[in-house]
C-alpha positions as CSV (number, residue, x, y, z in Angstrom):
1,X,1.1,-129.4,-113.2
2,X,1.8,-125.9,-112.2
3,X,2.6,-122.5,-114.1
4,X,5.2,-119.9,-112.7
5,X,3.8,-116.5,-113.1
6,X,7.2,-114.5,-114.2
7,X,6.9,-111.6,-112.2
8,X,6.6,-113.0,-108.7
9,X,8.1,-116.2,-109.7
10,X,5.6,-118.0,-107.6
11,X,3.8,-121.2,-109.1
12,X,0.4,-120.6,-109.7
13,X,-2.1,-123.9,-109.9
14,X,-3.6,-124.1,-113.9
15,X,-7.3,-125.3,-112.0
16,X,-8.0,-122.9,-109.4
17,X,-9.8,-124.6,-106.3
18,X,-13.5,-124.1,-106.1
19,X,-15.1,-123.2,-102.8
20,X,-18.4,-122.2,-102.0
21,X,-17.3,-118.5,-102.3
22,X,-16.2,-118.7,-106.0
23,X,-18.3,-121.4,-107.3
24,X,-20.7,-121.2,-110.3
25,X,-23.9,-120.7,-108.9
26,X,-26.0,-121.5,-112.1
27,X,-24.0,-124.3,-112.9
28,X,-25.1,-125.7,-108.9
29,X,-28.4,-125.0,-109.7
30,X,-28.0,-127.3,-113.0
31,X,-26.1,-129.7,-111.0
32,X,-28.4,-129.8,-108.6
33,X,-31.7,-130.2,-110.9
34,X,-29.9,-132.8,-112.6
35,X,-28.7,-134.9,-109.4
36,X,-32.6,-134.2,-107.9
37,X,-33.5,-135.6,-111.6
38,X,-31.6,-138.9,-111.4
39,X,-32.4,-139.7,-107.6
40,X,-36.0,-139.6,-107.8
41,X,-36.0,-141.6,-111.3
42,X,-34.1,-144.5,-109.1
43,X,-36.4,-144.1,-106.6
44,X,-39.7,-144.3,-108.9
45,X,-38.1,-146.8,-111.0
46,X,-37.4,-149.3,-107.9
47,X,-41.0,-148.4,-106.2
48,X,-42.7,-149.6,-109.3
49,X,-41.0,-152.7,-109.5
50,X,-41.0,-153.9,-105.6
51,X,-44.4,-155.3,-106.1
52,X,-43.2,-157.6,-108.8
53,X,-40.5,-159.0,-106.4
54,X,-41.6,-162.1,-104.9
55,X,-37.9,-163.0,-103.2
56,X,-37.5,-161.8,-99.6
57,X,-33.7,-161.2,-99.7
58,X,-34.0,-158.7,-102.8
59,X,-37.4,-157.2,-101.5
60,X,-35.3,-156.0,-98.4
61,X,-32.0,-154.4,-100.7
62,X,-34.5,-152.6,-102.5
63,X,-36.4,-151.3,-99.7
64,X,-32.9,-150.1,-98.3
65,X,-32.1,-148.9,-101.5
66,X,-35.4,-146.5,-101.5
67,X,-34.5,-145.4,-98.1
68,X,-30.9,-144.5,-99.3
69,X,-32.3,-142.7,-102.1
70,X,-34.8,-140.9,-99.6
71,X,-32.0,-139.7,-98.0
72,X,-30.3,-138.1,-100.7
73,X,-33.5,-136.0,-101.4
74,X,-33.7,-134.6,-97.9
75,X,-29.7,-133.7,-98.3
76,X,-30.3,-132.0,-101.9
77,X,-33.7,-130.7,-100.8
78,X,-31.5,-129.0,-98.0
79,X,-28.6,-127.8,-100.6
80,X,-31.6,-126.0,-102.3
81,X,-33.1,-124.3,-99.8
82,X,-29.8,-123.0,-98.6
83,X,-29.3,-121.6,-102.4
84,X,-32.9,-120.8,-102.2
85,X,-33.7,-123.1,-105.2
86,X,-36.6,-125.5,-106.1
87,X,-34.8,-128.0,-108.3
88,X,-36.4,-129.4,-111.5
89,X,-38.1,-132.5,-111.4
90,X,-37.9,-135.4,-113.4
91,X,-40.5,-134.7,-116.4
92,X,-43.6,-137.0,-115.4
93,X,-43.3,-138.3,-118.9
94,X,-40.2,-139.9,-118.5
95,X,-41.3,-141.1,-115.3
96,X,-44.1,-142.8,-116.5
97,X,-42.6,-144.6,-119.4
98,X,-40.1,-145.6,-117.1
99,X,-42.6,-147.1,-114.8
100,X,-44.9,-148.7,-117.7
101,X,-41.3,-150.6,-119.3
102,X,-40.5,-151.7,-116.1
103,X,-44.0,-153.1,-115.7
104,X,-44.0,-155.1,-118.9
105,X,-41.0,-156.6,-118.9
106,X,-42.3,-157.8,-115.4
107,X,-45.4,-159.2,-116.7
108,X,-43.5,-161.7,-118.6
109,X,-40.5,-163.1,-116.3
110,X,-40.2,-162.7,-112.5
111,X,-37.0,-164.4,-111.9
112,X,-34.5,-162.7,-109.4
113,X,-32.1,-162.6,-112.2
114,X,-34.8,-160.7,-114.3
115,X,-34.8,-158.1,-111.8
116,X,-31.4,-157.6,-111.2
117,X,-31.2,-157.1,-114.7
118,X,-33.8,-154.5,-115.6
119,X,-31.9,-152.9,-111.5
120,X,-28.1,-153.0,-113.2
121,X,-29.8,-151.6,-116.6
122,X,-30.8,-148.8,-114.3
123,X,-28.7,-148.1,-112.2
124,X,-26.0,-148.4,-115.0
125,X,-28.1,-145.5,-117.1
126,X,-27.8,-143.7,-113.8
127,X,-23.8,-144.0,-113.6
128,X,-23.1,-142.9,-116.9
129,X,-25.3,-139.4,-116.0
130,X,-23.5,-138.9,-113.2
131,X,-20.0,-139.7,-114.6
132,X,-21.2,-136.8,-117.4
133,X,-22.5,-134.6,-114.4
134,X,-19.5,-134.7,-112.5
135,X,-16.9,-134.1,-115.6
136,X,-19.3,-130.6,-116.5
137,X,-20.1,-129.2,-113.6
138,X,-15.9,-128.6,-112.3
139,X,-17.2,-125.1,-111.0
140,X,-20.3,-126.7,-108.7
141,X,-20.1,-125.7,-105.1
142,X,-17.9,-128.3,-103.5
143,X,-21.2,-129.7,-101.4
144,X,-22.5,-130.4,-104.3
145,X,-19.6,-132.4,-106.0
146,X,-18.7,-134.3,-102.8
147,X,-23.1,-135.2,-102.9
148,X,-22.4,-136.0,-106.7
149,X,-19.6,-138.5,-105.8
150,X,-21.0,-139.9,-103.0
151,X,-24.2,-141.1,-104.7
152,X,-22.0,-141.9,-108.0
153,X,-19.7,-144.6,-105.4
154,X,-23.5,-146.0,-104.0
155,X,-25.0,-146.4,-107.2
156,X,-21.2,-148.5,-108.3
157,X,-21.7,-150.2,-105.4
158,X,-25.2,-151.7,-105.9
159,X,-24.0,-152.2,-109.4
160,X,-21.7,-154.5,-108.2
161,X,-24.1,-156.1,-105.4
162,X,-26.8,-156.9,-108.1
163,X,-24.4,-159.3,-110.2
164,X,-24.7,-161.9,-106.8
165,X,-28.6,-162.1,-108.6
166,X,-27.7,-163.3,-112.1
């Protein structure tokens, strides 16, 4: 929906675009922090339950799924150091109760379905913050958005991959 402004009678957009040049820097930063925050809990979170994994066929998808995840870090670690910016980690706390209920849950079942639940619990914990990340942060520089989508449409896609395991 557009506005006409009535002295030059031209329409003028109600959302301005936002490029790199006009973007909210702080709000990046946040954005940033927040994305660095939920890739390396994935990445934790699936490295602390491989070794519970006895299955081949799901040991592999997580082992891809690290790598993808390892590849997002070197893209935002990039993004930062181009803003000049050391992103905030995930607090080590949360980490390692992350780490410790994924370990007990494992101690008592195994099963393939069993891990692609405690994965889709997860991964679905990690949708909903980016859902919230990317409705917030409208002013981010547009690197950061497209970044913000593109792990958002990965993380929906092994959402969707893990129900072959129940």
């Amino acid at each position: 929906m557009t506005t006409t402004d009535a002295k030059t009678k031209k329409p003028q957009s109600e959302e301005p675009t936002v490029t790199e040049n006009n973007c909210d820097v702080e709000q990046t930063r946040q954005a940033m922090s927040d994305l660095y925050k939920n890739v390396t809990m994935a990445q934790s979170c699936i490295k602390t339950l491989l070794p519970f994994v006895e299955k081949q066929e799901v040991t592999k998808a997580l082992h891809k799924q690290v790598e993808q995840y390892d590849h997002y870090v070197e893209q935002l670690d990039e993004m930062c150091e181009n803003l000049n910016f050391d992103p905030t980690p995930a607090p080590k706390f949360a980490i390692t109760m992350a780490n410790m209920g994924i370990k007990a849950k494992m101690m008592t079942d195994k099963s393939v379905t069993h891990v692609a639940k405690i994965m889709m619990q997860g991964t679905l914990n990690g949708i909903i913050d980016l859902y919230r990340m990317i409705r917030e942060n409208a002013d981010v520089h547009p690197d950061v958005m497209l970044l913000q989508k593109q792990i958002l449409r990965y993380e929906e896609g092994k959402l969707e991959s893990l129900k072959a395991y129940l």
